[in-house]
Each structure stands twice: as C-alpha cells, then as structure tokens.
C-alpha positions in Angstrom: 0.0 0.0 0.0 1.1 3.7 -1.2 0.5 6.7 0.6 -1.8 7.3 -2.6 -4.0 4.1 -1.6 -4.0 5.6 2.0 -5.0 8.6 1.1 -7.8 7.2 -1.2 -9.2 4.7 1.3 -9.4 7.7 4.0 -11.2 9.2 1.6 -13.9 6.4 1.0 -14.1 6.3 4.5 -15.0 10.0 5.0 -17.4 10.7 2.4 -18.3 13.1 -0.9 -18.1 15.6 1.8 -14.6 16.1 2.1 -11.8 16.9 -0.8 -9.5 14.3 -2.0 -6.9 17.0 -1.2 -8.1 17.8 2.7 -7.7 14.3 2.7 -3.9 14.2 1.7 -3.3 16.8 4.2 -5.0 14.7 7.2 -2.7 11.8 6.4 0.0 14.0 5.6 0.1 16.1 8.5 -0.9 12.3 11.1 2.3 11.1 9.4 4.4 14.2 10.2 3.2 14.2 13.5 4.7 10.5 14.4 8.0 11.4 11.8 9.0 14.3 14.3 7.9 12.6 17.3 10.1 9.7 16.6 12.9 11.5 15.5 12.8 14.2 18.8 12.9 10.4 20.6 9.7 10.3 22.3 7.1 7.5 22.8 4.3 7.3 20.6 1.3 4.5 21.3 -1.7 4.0 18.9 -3.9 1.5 21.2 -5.0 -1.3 19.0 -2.2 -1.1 16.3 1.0 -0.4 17.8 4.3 1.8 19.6 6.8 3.7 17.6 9.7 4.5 19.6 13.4 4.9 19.6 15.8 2.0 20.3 19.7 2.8 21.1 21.5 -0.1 19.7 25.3 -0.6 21.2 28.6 -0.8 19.7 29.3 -3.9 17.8 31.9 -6.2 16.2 30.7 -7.5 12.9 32.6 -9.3 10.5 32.9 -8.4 6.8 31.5 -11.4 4.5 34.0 -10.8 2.0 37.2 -11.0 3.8 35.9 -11.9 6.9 37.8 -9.2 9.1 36.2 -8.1 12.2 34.7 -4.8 11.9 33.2 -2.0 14.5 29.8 -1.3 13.8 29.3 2.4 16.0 26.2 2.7 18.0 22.8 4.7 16.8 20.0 5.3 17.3 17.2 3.5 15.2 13.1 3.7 14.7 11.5 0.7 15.8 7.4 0.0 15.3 6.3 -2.7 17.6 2.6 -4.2 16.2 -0.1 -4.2 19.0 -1.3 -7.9 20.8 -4.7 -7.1 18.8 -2.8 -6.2 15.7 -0.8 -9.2 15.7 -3.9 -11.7 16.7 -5.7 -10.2 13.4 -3.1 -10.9 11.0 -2.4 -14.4 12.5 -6.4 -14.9 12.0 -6.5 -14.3 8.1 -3.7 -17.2 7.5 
C-alpha cells in the first residue's frame, strides 16, 4: 500500500463531503506528527495497532563477509514499530 492508496481509502471512508486533497493533508500532516515525534525520541502509542519509539542499539563487532575481518559497527540510534497484541492476533487470523 502507497500513501496514494492511503490517502484514497481515507477518503472512502470519510465521504463526498470532504476533498481528496483535505484528505492528503489529514494523512500527511498524522504522518508528520509521528516522523517528528520519533525523530525528537519520544514514545508514541496508537492502542489497537502499535508503539513507535526509539531504540539505542550498542557498539558492535561484525565481521565483513568478504574477507571476513572483524569490523566495528558504531552505536545509533534506530526507529523501531512494535505491532499491537490485537494487531498481531488479526493478522495471524486471516492465515
């Protein structure tokens, strides 16, 4: 799914009422809102479909699968999304 199909089915969902532009402006400016959250680092929690948070991964030793020399992975910071119990249960149930 696009942001296009996203923006088309919240338009379904709203009604002849509303523009297909206002629409792309909603789901624009709900995506901005969880971009800049994440990247200032805070917490965000949608009940029902999941967390999007920050995760501060350590410094590593990897190895490089060419040559196979050790190398030094630096530590960062890194989104993570983290599906809801409910979220997950629906998926498993349309197998």
């Amino acid at each position: 799914m696009t942001k296009a199909d996203l923006i088309e089915q919240v338009h379904e969902a709203i009604g002849p009422g509303v523009t297909k532009k206002d629409c792309a402006a909603v789901v624009n400016a709900f995506l901005n809102a969880i971009k800049g959250a994440v990247i200032d680092g805070r917490h965000i929690e949608i009940r029902g479909f999941g967390t999007f948070k920050v995760r501060e991964r350590r410094t590593r030793m990897a190895r490089n699968p060419r040559t196979g020399d050790p190398v030094r992975v630096p530590a960062r910071r890194v989104p993570v999304f983290k599906p809801s119990r409910l979220l997950r249960e629906e998926v498993a149930a349309r197998r």
